[in-house]
BATOR-53842 format. One line per 5 residues: number of its first residue (from 1); for each residue z, y, x of N, C-alpha, C. Coordinates in Angstrom, 1 decimal. Each point is the difference from the previous one (the first is absolute). Layout:
<recs>
NUM) Z Y X Z Y X Z Y X | ...
</recs>
This chain:
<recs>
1) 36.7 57.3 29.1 1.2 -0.8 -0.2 0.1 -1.1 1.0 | 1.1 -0.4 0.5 -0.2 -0.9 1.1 1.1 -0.6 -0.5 | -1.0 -1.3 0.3 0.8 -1.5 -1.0 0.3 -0.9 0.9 | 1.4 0.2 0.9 0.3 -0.8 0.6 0.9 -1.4 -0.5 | 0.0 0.1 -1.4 0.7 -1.1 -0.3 -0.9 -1.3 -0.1
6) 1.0 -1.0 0.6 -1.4 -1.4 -0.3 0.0 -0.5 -1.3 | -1.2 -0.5 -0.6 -0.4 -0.3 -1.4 0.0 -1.4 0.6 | 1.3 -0.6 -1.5 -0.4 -1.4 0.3 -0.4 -0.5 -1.0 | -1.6 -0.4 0.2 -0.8 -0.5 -0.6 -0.3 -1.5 0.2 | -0.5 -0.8 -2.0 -0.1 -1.3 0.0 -1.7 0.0 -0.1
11) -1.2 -0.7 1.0 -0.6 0.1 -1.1 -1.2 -1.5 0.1 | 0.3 0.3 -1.1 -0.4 -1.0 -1.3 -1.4 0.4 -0.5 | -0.6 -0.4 -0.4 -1.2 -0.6 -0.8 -0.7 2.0 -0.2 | 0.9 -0.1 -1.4 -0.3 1.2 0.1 0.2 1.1 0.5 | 1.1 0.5 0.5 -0.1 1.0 1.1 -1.0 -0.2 1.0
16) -0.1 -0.7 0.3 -1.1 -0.2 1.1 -1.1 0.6 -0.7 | -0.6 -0.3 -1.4 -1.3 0.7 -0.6 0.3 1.0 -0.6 | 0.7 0.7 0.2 0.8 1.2 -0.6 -0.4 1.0 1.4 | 0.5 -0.4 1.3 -0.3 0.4 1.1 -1.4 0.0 0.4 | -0.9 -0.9 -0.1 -1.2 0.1 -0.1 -0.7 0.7 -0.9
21) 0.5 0.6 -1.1 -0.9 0.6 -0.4 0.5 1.7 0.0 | 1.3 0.2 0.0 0.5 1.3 0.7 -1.1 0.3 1.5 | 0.1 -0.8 1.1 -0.8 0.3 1.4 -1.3 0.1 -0.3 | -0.8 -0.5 -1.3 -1.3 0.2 -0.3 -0.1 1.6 -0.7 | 0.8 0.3 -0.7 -0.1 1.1 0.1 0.0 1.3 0.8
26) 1.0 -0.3 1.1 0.0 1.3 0.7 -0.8 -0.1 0.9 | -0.8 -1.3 0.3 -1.0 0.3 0.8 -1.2 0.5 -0.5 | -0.3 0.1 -1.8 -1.3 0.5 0.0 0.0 2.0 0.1 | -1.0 0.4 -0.4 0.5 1.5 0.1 0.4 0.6 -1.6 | 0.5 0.5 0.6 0.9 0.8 -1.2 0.9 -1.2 -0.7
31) 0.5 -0.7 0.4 0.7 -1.1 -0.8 1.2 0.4 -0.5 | 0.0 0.0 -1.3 1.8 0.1 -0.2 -0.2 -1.4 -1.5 | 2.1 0.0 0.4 0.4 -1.3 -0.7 1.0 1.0 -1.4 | -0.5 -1.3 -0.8 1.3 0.3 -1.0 0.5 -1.5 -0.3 | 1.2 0.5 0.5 0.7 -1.6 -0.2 1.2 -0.1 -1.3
36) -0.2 -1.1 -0.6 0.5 0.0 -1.5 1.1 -1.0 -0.1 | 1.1 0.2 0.1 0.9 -1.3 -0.3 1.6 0.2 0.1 | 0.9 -0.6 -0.6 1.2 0.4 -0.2 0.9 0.2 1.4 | 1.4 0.4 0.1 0.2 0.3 1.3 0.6 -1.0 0.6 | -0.1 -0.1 1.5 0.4 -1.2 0.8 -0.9 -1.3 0.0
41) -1.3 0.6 -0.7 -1.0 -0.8 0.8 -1.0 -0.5 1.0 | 0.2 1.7 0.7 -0.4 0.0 1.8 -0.7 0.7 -0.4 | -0.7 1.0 -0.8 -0.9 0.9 0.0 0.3 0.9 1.7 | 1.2 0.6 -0.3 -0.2 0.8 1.2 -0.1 -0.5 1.6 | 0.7 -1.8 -0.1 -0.1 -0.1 1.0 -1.0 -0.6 0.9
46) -1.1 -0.6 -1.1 -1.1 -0.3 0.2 -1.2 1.0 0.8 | 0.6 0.9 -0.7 -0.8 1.6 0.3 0.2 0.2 1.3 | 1.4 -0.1 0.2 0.5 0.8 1.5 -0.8 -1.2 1.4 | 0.0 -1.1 -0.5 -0.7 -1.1 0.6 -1.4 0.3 0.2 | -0.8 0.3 -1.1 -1.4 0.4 -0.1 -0.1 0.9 0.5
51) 0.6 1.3 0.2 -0.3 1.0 0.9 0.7 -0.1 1.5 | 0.7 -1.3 0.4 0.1 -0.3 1.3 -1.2 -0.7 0.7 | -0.2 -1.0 -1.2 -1.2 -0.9 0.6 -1.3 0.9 0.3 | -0.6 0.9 -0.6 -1.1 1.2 -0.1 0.4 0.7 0.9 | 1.1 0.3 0.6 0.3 0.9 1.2 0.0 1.4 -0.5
56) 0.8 0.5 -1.3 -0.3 0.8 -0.3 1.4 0.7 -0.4 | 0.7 0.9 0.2 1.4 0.9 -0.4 -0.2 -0.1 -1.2 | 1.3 -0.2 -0.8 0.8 -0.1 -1.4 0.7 0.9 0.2 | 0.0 1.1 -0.9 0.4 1.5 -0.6 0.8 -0.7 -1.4 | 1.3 0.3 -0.2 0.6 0.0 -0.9 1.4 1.0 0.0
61) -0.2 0.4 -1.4 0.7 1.5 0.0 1.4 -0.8 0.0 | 1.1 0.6 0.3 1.3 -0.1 -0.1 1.2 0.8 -0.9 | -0.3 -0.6 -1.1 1.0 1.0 -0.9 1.7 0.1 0.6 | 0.1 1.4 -0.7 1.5 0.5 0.3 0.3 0.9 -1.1 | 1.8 0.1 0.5 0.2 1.2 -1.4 -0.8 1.6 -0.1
66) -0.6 -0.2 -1.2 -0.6 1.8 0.5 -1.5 -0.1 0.3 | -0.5 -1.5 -0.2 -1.5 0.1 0.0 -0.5 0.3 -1.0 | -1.0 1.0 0.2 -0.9 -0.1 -1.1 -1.4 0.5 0.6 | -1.0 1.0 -0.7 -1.4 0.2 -0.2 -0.1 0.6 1.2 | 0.8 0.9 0.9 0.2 0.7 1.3 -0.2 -1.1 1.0
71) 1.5 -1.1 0.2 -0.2 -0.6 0.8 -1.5 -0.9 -0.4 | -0.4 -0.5 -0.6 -1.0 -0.8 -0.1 -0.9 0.6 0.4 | -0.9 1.6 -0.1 -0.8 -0.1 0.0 0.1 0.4 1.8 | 0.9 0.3 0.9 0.5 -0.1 1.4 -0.2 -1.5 0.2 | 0.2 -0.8 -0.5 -0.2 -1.7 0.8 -1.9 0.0 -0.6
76) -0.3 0.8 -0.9 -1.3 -0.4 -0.1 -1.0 0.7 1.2 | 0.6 1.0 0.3 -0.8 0.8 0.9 -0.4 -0.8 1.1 | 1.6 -0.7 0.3 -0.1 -0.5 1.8 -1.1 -0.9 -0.3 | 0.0 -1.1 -1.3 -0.7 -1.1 -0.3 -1.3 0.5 0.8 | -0.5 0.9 -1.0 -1.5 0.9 0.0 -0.1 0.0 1.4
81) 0.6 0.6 0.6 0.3 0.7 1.6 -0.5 -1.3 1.0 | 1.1 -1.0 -0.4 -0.3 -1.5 0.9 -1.1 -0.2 -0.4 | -0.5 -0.1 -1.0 -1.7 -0.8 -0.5 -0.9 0.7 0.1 | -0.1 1.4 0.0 -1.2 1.0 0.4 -0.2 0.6 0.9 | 1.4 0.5 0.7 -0.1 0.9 1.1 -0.2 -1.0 1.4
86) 1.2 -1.0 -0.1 0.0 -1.1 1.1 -0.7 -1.5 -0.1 | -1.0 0.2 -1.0 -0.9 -1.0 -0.2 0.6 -1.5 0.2 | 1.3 0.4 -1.1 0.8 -1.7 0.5 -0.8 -0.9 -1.6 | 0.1 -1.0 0.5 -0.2 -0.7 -1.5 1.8 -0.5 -0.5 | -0.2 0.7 -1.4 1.9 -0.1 -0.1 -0.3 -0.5 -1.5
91) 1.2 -0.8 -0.6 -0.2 -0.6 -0.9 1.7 0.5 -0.7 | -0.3 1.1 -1.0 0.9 0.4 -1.1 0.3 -1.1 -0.8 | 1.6 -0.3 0.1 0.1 -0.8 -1.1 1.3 0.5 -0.6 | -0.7 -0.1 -1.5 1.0 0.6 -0.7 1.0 -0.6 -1.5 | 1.0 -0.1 -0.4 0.1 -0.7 -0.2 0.8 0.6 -1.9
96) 0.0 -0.8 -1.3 0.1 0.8 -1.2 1.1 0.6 0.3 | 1.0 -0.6 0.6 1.9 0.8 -0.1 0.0 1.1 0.7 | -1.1 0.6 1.3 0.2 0.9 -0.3 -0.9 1.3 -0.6 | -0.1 -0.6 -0.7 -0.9 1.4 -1.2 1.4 0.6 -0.8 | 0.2 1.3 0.9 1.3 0.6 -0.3 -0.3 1.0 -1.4
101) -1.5 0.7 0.3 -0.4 0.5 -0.8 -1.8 -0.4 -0.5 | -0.7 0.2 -0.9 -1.3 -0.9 -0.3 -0.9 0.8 1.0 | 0.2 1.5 0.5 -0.1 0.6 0.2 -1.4 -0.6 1.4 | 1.1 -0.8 0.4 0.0 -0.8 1.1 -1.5 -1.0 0.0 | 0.2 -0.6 -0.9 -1.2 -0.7 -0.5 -1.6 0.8 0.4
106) 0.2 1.4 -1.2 -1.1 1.2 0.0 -0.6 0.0 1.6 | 0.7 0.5 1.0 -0.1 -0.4 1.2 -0.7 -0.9 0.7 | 0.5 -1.3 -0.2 -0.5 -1.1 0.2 -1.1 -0.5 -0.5 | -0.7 0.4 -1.4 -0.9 0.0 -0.6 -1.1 0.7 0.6 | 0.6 1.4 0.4 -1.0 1.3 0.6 -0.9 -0.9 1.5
111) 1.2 -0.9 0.7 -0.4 -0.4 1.5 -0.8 -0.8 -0.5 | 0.1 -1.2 -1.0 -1.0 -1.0 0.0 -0.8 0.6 -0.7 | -0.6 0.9 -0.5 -1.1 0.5 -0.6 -0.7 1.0 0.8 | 0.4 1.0 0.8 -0.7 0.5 0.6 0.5 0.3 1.6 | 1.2 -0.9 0.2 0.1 0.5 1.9 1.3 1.3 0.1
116) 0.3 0.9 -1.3 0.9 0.7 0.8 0.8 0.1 -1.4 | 1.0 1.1 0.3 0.6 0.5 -1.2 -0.2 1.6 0.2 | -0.6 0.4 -1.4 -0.7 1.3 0.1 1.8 0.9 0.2 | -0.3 1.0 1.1 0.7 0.8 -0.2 1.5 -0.5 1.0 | -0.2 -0.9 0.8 1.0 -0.6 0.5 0.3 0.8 1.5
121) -0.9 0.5 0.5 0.0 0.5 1.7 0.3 1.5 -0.2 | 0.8 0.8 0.4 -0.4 1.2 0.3 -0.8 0.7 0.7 | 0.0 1.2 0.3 -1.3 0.6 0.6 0.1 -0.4 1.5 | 1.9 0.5 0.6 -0.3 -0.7 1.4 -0.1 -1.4 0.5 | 0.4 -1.0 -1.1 -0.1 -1.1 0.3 -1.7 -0.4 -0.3
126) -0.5 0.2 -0.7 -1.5 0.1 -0.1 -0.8 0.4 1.6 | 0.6 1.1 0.6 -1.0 0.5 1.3 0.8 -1.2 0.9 | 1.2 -0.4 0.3 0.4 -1.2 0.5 -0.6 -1.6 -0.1 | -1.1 0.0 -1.5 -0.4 -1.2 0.1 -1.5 0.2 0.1 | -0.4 1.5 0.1 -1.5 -0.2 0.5 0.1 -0.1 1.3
131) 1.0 1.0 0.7 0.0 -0.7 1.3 0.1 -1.4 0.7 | 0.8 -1.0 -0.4 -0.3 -0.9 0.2 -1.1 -1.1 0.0 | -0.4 0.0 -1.5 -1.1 -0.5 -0.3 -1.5 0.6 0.9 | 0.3 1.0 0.4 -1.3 0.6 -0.1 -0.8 -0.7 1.8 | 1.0 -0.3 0.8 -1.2 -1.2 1.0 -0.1 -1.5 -0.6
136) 0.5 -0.9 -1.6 -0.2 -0.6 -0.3 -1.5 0.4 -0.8 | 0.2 1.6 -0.7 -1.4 0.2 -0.6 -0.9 -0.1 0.6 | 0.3 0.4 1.2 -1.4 0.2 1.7 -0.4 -1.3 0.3 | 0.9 -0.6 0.2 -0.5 -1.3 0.4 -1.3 -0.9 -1.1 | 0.7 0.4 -1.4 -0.9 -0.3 -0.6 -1.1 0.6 -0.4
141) -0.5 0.9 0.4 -1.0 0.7 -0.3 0.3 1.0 -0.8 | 0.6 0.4 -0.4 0.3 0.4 -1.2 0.0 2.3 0.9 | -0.4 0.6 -1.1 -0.1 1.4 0.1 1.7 0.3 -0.1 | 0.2 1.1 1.3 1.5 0.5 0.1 0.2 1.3 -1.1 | -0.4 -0.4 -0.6 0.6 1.1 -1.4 1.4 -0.4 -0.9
146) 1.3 0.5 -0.5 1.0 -0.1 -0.4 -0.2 -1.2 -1.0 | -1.4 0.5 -1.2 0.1 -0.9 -1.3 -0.5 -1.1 1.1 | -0.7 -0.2 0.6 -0.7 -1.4 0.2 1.3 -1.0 1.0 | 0.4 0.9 0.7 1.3 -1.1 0.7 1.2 0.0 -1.0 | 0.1 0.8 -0.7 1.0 -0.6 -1.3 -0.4 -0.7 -0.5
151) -1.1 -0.4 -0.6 -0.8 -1.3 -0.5 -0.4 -1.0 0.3 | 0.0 -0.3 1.7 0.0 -0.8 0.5 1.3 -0.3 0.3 | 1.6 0.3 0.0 1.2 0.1 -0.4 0.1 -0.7 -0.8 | -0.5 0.5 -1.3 0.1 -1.1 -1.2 -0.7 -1.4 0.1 | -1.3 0.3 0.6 -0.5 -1.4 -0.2 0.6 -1.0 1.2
156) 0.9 0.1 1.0 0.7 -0.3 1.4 1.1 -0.8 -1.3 | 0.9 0.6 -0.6 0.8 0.2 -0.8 -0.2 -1.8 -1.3 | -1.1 0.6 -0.7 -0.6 -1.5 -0.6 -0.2 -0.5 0.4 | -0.5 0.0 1.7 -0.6 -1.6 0.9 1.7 -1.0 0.5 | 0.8 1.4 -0.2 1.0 -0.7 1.0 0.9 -0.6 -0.8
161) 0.1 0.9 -0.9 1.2 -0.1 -0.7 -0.1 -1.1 -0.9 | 0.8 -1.2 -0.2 -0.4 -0.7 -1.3 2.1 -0.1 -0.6 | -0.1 0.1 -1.6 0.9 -0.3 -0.7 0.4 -1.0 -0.6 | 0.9 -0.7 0.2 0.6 -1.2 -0.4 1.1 0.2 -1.3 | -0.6 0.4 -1.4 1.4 -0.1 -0.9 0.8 -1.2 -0.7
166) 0.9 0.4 0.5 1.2 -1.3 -0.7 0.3 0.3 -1.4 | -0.3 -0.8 -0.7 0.6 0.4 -1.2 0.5 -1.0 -1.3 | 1.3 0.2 -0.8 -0.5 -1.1 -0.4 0.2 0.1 -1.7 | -0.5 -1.3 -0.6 -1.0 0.0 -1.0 1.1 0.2 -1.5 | 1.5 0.2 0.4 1.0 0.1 -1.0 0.2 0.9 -0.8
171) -0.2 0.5 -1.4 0.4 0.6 -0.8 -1.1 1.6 -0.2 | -0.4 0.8 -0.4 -0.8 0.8 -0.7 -0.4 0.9 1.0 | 0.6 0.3 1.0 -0.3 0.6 1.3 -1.4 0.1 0.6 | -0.1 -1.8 0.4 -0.8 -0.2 0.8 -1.6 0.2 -1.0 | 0.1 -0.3 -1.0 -1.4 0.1 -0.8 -0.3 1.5 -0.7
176) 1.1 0.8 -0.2 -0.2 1.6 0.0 -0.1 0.5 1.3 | -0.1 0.0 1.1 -0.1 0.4 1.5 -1.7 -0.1 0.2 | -0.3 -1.2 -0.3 -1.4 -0.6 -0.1 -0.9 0.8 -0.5 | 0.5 -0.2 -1.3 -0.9 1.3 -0.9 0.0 1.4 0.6 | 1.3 0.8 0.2 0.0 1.3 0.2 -0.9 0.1 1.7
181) -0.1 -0.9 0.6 -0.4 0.0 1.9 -1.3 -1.3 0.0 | -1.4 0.1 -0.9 -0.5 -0.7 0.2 -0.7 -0.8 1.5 | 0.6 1.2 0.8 -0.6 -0.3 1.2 0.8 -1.6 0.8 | 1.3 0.1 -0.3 0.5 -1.4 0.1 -0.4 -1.0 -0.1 | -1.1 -0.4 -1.1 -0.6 -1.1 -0.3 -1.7 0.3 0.6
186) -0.4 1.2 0.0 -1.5 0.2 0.4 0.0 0.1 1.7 | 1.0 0.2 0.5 -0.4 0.5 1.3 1.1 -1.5 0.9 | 0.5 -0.9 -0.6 1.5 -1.0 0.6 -1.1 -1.3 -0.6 | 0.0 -1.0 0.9 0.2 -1.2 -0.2 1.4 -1.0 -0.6 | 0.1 -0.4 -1.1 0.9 -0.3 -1.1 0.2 -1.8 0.9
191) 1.1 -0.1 0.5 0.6 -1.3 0.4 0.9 -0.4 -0.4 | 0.1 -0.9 -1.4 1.6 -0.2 -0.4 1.0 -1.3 0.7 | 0.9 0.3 -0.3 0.7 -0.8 1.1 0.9 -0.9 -1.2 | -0.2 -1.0 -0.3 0.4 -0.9 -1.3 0.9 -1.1 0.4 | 1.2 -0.3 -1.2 0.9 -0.7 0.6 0.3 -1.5 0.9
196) 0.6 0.2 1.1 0.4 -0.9 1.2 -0.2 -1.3 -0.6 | -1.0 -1.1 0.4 -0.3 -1.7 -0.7 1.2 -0.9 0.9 | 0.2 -0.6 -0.5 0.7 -1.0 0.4 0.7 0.0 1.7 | -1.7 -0.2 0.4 0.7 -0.5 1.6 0.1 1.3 0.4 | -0.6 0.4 -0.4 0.5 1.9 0.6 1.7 0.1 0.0
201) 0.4 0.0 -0.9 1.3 -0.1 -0.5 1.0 -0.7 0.7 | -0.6 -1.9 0.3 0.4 -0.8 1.0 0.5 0.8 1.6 | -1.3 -0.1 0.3 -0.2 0.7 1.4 1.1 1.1 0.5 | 0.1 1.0 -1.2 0.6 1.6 0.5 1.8 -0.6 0.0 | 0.2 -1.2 -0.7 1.2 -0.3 -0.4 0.4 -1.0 1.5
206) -0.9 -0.4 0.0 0.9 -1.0 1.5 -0.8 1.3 1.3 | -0.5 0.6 0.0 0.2 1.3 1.1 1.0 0.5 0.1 | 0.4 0.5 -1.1 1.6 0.8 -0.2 1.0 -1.3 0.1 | 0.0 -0.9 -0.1 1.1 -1.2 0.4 -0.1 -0.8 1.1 | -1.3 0.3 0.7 0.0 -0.7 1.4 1.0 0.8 1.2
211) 0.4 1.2 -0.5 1.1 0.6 0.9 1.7 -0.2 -0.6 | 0.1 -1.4 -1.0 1.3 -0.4 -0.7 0.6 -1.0 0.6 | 0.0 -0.7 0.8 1.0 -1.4 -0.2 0.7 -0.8 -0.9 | -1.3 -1.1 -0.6 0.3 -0.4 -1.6 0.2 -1.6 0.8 | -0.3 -0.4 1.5 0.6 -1.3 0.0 -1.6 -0.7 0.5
216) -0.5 -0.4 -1.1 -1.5 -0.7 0.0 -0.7 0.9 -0.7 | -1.3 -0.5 0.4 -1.1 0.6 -0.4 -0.5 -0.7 -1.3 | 0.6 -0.8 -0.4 -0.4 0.1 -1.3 0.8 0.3 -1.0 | 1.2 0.2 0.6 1.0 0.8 -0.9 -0.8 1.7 -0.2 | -0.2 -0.1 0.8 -1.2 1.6 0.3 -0.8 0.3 -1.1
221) -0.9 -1.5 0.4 -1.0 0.2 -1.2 0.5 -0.4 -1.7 | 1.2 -0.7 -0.1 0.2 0.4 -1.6 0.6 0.9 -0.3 | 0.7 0.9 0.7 0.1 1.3 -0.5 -0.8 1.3 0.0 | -0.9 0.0 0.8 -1.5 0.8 -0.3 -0.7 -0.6 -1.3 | 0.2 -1.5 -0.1 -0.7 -0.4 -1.8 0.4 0.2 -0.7
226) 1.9 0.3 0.3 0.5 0.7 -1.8 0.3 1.2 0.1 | -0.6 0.8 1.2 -0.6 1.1 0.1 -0.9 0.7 -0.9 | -1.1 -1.0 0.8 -1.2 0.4 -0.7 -0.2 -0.4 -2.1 | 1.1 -1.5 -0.3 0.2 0.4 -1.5 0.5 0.5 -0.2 | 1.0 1.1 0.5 0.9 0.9 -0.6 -1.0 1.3 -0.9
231) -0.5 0.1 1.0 -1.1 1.3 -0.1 -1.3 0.0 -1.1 | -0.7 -1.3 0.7 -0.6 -0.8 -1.3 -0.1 -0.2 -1.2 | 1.4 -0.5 -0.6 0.7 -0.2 -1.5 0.4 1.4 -0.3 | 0.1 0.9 0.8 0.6 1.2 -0.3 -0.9 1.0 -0.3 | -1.4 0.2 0.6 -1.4 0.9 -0.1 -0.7 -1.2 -1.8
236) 0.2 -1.2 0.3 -0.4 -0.2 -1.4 0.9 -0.1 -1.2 | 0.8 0.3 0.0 1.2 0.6 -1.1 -0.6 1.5 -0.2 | 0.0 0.5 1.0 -0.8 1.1 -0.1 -1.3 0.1 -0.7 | -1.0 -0.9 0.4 -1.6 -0.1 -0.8 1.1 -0.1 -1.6 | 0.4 -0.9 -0.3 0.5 -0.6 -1.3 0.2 1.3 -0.5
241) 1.3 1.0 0.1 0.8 0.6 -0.3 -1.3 1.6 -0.2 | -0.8 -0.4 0.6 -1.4 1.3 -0.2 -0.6 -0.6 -1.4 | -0.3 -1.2 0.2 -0.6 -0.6 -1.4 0.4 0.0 -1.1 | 1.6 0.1 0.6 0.9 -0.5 -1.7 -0.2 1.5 -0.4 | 1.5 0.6 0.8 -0.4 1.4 -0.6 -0.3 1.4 0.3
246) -1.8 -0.3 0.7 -0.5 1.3 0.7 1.0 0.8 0.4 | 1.1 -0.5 0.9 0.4 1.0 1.9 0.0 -0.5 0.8 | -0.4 0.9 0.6 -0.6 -0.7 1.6 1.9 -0.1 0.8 | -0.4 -0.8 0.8 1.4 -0.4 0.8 -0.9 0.4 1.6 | 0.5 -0.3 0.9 -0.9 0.3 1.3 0.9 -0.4 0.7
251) -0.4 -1.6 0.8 0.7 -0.7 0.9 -0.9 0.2 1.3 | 0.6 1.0 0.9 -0.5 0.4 1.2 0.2 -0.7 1.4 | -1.1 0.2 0.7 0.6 -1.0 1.4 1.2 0.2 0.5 | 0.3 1.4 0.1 1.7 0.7 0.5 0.6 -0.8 -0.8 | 0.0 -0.3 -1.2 1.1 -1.1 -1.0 0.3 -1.3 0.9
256) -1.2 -0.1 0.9 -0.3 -1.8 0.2 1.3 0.2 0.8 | -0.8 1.0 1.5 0.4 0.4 0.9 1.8 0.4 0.2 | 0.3 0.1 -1.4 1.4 0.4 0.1 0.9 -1.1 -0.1 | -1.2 -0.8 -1.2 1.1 -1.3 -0.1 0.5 -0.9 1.4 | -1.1 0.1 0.8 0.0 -0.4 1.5 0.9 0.5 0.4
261) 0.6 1.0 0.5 0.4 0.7 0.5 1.4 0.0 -0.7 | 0.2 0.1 -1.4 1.6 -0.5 -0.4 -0.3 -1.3 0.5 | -0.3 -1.6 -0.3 0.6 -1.1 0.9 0.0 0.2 0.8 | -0.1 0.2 1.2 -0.2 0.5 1.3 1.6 0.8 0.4 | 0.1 1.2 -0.7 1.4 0.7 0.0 1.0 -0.5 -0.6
266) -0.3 -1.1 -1.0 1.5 -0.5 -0.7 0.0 -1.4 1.1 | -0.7 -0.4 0.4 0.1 -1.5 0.6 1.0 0.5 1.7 | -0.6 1.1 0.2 1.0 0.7 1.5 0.9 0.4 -0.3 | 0.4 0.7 -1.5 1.4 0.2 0.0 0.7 -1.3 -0.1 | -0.1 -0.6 -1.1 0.4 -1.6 0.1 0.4 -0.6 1.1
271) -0.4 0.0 0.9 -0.8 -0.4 1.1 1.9 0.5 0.9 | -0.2 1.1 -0.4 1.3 1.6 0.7 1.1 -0.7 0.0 | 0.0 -0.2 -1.7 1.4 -0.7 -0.5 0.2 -1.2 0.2 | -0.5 -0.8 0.2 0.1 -1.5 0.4 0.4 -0.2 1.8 | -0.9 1.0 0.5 0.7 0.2 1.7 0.8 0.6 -0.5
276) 0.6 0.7 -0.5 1.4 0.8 0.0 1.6 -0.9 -0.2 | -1.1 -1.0 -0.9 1.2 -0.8 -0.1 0.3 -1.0 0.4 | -1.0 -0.6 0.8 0.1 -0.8 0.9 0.8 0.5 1.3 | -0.4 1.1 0.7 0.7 0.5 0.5 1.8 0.5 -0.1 | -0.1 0.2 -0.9 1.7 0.0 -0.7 0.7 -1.3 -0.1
281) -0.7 -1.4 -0.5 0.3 -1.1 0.3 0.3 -0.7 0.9 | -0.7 0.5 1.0 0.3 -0.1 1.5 1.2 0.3 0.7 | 0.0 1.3 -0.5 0.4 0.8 0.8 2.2 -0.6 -0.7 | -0.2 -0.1 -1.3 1.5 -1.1 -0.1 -0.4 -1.2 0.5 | -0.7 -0.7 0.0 0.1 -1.4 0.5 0.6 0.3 1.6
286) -0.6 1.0 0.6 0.1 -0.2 1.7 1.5 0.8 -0.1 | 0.6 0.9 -1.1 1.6 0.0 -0.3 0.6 -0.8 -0.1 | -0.5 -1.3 -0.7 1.1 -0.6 -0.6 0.1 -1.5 1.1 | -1.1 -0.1 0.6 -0.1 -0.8 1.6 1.2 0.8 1.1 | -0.5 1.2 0.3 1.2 1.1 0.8 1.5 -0.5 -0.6
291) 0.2 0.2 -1.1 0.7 -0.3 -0.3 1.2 -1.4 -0.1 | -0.6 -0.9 -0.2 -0.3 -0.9 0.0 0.9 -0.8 1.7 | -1.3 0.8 1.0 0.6 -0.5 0.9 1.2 0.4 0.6 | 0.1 1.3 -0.1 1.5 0.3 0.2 1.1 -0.2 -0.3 | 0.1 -0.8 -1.4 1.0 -0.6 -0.8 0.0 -1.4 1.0
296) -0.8 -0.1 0.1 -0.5 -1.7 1.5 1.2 0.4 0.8 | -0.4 1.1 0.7 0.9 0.4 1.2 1.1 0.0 -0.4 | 0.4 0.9 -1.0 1.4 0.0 -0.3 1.1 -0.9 0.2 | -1.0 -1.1 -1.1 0.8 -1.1 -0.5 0.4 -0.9 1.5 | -1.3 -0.1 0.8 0.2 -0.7 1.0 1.0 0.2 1.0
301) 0.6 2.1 -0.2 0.9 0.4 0.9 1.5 -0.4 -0.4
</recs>
């Protein structure tokens, strides 16, 4: 997947230790993450940062109309292919929206538990990956027999490969997935990503408004603070509204991030119509001047 778009990222307190401990993991061996937290909290984009800083390729599938267990298990291959055959260290990250089928999971389970998915290569693609492998088996000592460079395949495969799952912690899904794929929890380091504090909040709000023209900078800064209590008063009406009467409500960063992003869009259209009509005011006043003076002339002729 090639991710040429720029991530614009705030970071704050915690992302910063969110990133630190994502990079601690892909550096040890066999590291994989399971990251836990609602959406538009940076899980993924922390990730894609952590496998820039490690120097290591991010693999992420690309859904389309018509995907299913076919195409997936074709983007798993290449995965395999990049991390075993071409001894890249590549960092799968995958993310709950697209679990099209659970199917998909079983899979995923299979890699972090044992290195492959039984039954995935066919026969010619099989003599295609002992070939490759097999001067990585030499190099390592290793005996040029089929099973032993397929095995060293696999174990190329677990050194390189590490999995990053996004997922998040909303509604019956996430805790029956767990159960049916224990490998998620036994084979993933569990990083939850918990809701945005205060100056977190502050911070991401005057980033996204340091590209506004609000006049002064402290005009700046009190609208990032009734920003940040918009959101605030709004996630604990939520705590309240769980307590009163057991349902969950779920005030997401994307919520924060949109409210931003509506002032931001209504303040420029505003913005539209007020030049618009200044411009139209003008534009009779310098009529009614034209005007004006020609009646001058007239009179004077």
């Amino acid at each position: 997947l090639n991710l040429n778009k720029p991530m614009d990222l705030v970071f704050f307190k915690d992302a910063i230790q969110h990133i630190g401990r994502i990079s601690r993991l892909l550096r040890q061996p066999r590291g994989n993450a399971l990251l836990v937290g609602v959406g538009g909290s940076g899980r993924q984009s922390l990730s894609r940062l952590s496998a820039f800083i490690a120097d290591m390729k991010c693999f992420q599938i690309e859904l389309a109309r018509g995907y299913g267990v076919n195409e997936f298990h074709e983007d798993l291959k290449r995965l395999l292919m990049q991390a075993g055959a071409e001894n890249k260290p590549t960092v799968f990250l995958f993310n709950d929206t697209q679990i099209i089928k659970e199917s998909f999971l079983e899979d995923i389970n299979n890699i972090l538990n044992a290195g492959e998915v039984p039954d995935l290569f066919a026969a010619d693609e099989l003599g295609k990956i002992v070939a490759s492998v097999r001067p990585l088996a030499k190099a390592a000592g290793k005996q040029e027999t089929r099973d032993v460079i397929y095995a060293h395949f696999v174990q190329l495969c677990r050194e390189n490969l590490h999995v990053v799952l996004t997922f998040s912690p909303v509604g019956e899904a996430f805790r029956n997935r767990l159960r049916m794929f224990p490998s998620l929890v036994n084979c993933c380091t569990i990083d939850w990503f918990m809701p945005w504090p205060k100056d977190a909040l502050k911070s991401v709000a005057l980033q996204f408004l340091a590209k506004v023209d609000l006049g002064s900078e402290d005009l700046k800064d009190s609208i990032a603070e009734v920003c940040m209590t918009i959101h605030s008063s709004v996630r604990d009406a939520a705590d309240m509204f769980l307590s009163e009467l057991r349902r969950n409500t779920y005030v997401t960063p994307t919520s924060y991030l949109e409210l931003i992003n509506l002032y931001t869009g209504m303040l420029g259209g505003e913005r539209d119509i007020n030049n618009a009509r200044v411009d139209r005011y003008q534009n009779g006043v310098d009529k009614l001047l034209t005007t004006n003076a020609i009646v001058n002339d007239l009179q004077a002729e």
